[in-house]
N, C-alpha and C positions, 0 to 999 in steps of 0.2 A: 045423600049421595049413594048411588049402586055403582059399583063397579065389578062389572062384569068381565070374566076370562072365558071366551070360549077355543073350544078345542078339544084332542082327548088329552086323560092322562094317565098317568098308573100310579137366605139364613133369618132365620129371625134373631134380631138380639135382646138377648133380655137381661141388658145391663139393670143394675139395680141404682145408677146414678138419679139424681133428680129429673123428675117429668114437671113442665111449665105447670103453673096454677090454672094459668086460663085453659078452659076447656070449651073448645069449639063442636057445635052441632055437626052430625055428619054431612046433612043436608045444606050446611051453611060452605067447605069446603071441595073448590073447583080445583081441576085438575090444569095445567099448566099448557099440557099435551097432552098425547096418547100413552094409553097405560099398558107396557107389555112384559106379558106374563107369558114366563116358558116353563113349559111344564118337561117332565120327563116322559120319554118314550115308554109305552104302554108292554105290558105283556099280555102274550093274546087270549089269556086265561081273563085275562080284569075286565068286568064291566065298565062300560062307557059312564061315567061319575056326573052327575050334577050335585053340588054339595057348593059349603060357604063355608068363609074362614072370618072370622072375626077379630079385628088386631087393633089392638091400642097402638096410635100413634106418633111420633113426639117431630113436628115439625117448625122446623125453626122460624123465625120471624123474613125470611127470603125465598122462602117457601120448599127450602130445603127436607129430606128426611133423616131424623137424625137415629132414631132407633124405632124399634116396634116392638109388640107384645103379644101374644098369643091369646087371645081372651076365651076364645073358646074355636074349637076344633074342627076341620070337614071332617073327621072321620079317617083323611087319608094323610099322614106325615108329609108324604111328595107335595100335595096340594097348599098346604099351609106352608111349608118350604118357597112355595112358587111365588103365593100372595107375598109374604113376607118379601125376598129377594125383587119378587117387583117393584113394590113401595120404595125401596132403594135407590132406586135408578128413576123415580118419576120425582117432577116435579108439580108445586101446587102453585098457586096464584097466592100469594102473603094474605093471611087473616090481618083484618085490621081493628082495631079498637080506638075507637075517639080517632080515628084516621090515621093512626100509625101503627105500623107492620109489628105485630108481636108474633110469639114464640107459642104454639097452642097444644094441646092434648086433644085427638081427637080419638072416637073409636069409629072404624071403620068396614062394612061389610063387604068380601069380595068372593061374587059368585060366579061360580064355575059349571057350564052349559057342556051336556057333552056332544058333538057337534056333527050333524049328519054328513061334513065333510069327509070325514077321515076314513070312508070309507070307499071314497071315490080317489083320495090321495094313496093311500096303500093302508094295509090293514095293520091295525094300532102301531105307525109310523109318523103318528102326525102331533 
C-alpha cells in the first residue's frame, strides 16, 4: 500500500505498551476511506518537500488506529507530525485471519508530493 499526501508543507505516539503479534503486509491493508493529511503552512524560505515517513502501525481488529511509530523519518519533523496525526483520524477495512477481524502491526509508507497547486492557490499557503 502507498499512501500518498499531496500538497505543500514546511502526534505520533510512541507508547511503549504492547503491539499485536500479528504483523500484516503493507500491501495487504486497505484504507476504509480517504486519508487526509494536513500539513502546516509553509515558510516561503522552504522548499517544496517530496519526502516519506515511514510508521509502524498498531491497528485494531475494527480497523481502528490505535498508536503509531516512527520508523524512520522524511527529513522534516512537520511532515512526520502530519503522517502520524493522519493515521489517527483514518480508518482501515479489519485484517482478517482464518476470517476473523484481528488486531495487526502493520509498517506503513506515506509519501508526500510537493504540489504544483500551491502556487496557483497563494504562495506557501496551501
Amino acid at each position: 500500500m502507498m499512501l500518498v499526501g499531496t500538497g505543500c508543507a514546511t502526534s505520533s505516539s510512541t507508547s511503549t505498551g504492547n503491539w499485536p503479534e500479528v504483523v500484516a503486509p503493507a500491501d495487504q491493508m486497505k484504507l476504509a476511506g480517504p486519508l487526509r493529511i494536513k500539513v502546516p503552512v509553509r515558510d516561503s524560505r522552504d522548499a517544496q518537500p517530496s519526502a516519506t515517513s515511514l510508521l509502524r502501525v498498531h491497528v485494531d481488529s475494527e480497523g481502528g488506529v490505535r498508536k503509531t511509530s516512527l520508523v524512520e523519518s522524511s527529513g522534516s519533523a512537520a511532515l512526520d507530525a502530519a503522517a502520524a496525526r493522519s493515521l489517527f483520524d483514518a480508518r482501515f477495512v479489519p485484517y482478517s485471519s482464518g476470517g476473523v477481524p484481528v488486531a495487526v502491526t502493520t509498517v506503513l509508507p506515506l509519501h508526500f508530493r510537493a504540489s504544483s497547486q500551491c502556487a496557483a492557490i497563494g504562495p506557501f499557503n496551501c
